[in-house]
N, C-alpha and C positions, 0 to 999 in steps of 0.2 A: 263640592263633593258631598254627595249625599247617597244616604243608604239606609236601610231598614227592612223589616220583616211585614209580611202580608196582614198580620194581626198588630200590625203598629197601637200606639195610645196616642188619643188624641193630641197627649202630649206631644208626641215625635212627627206627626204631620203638621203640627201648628207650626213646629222648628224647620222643618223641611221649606215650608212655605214661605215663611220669614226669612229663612238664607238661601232660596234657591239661585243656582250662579256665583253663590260665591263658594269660597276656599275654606269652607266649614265642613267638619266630617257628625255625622246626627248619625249616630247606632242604635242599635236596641237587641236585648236579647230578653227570653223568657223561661226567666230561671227553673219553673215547675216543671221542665223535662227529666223523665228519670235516667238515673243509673249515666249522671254527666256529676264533673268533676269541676272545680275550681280553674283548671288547669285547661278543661274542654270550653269552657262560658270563657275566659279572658281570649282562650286561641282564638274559637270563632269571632271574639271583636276583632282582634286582628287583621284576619282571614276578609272581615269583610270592610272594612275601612280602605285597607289595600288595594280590595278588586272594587273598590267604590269611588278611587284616584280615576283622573283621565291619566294624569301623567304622575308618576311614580320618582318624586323629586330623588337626584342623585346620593343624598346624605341619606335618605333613608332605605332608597336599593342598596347602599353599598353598607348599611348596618346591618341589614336585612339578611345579606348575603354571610357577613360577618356572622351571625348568630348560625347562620344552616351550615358553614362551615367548625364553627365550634362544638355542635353538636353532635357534626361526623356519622349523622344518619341514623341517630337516637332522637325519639322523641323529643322534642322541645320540653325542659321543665317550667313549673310556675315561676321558676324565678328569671329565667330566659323572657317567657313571655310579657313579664311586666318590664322588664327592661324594655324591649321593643313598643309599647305601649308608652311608656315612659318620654322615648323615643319621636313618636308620632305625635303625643298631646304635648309635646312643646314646639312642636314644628307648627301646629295646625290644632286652631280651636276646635276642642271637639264635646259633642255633647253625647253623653253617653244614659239611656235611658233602660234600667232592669227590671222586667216588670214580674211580680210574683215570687216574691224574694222569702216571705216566709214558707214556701214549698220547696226551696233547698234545703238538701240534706244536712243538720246540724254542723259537723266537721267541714262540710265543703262552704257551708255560709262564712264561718270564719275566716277560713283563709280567703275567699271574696274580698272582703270586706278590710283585711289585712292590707293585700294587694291594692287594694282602689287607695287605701292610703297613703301608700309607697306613691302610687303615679300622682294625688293630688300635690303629695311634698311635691314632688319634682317639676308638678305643672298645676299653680295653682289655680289656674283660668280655664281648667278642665270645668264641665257642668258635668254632674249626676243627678237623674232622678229615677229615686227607687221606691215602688211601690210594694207591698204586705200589710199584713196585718197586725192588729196594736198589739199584737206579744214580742213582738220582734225589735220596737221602738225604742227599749234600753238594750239591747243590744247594740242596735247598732249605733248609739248616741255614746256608749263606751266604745267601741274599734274607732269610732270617726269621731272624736270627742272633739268639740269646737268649730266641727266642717258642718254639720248638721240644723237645715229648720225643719219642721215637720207639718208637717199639714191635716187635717182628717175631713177626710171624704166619703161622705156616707148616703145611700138610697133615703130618700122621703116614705116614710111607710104609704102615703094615699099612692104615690109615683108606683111603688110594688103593684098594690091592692087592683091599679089600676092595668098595670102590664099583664098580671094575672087574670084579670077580669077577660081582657082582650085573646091571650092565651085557650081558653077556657070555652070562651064563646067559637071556639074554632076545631073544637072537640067532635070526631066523628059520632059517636055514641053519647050523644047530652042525656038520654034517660039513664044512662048508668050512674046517676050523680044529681043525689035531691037537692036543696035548698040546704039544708043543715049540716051533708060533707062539706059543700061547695064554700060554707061561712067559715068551718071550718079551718080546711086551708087556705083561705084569703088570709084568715086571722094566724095560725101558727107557722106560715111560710112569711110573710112579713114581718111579723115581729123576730123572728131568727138573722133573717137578712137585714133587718134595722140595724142587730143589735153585729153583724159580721163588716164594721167600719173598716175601710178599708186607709190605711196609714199610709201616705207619700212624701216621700222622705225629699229634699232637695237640697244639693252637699256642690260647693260651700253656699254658704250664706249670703249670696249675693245677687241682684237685679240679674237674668238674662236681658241682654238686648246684646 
């Protein structure tokens, strides 16, 4: 079972690829959407792991069922949906990848991060990897304390200078841009994007394979 988003990370195609065929569930959502909720990012895992089964094992349709009946036509809450999640990552290894996590909104990072804790207790063979950037790093090292390695993955500034060059040379109007703008920004857009590392987090601490 497998699922994902058009904008995957290489991370989540490299998984895709290594368990295709088998009874593995690989998600991914991308937290930097606005004006979504804690509650909207766990649903849509859900949502898609679900429609991402061929076949919809009976213990889980019929908990499935269980929760849309307890809820009697109200919204499913956070705490509904991590049960059901709960649910699924013990039935079925599943890797779950969040990408852009320091663009959630402060409150809703929390309870993220809360919830992913609640499901690793209960299923510790869940995989996460979640990428942002390094302010976010003790944060989430205190909500997932001891689930956590972290990694930093950052542009080569020549790798910039270079993409930019390439960019640049494809410019309809090249006379509107001497030598001296042009050094310019090679110089103060690279060194910003050097220094914009991007931190990826992967929870718990253990070998995929």
């Amino acid at each position: 079972m497998l699922t994902g988003h058009d904008d995957s990370s290489l991370v989540v195609d490299s998984l895709c690829d290594q368990f295709r065929g088998q009874n593995i569930a690989v998600t991914c959502f991308y937290a930097a959407r606005k004006e979504q909720s804690a509650t909207s990012m766990l649903g849509s895992l859900v949502k898609e792991i679900v429609n991402g089964m061929e076949r919809i094992p009976e213990d889980i349709s019929r908990a499935l069922l269980e929760q849309k009946r307890a809820i009697s036509g109200r919204r499913p809450r956070l705490v509904d949906i991590v049960k059901m999640l709960q649910l699924i990552t013990s039935s079925y290894r599943t890797f779950i990848s969040i990408d852009a996590l320091d663009e959630c909104p402060g409150v809703q990072r929390v309870r993220l991060l809360d919830s992913l804790k609640q499901i690793l207790e209960k299923s510790p063979g869940t995989r996460i990897f979640v990428t942002g950037r390094p302010h976010i790093q003790a944060e989430i090292e205190k909500r997932l304390a001891g689930w956590v390695i972290s990694v930093s993955v950052g542009p080569k500034k020549d790798d910039i200078i270079r993409y930019l060059r390439a960019r640049l040379s494809e410019d309809v109007t090249p006379d509107a841009m001497d030598e001296s703008l042009e050094a310019d920004i090679l110089e103060k857009i690279s060194d910003n994007l050097s220094e914009m590392c991007v931190k990826a987090m992967r929870i718990p601490p253990h070998t995929i394979g």
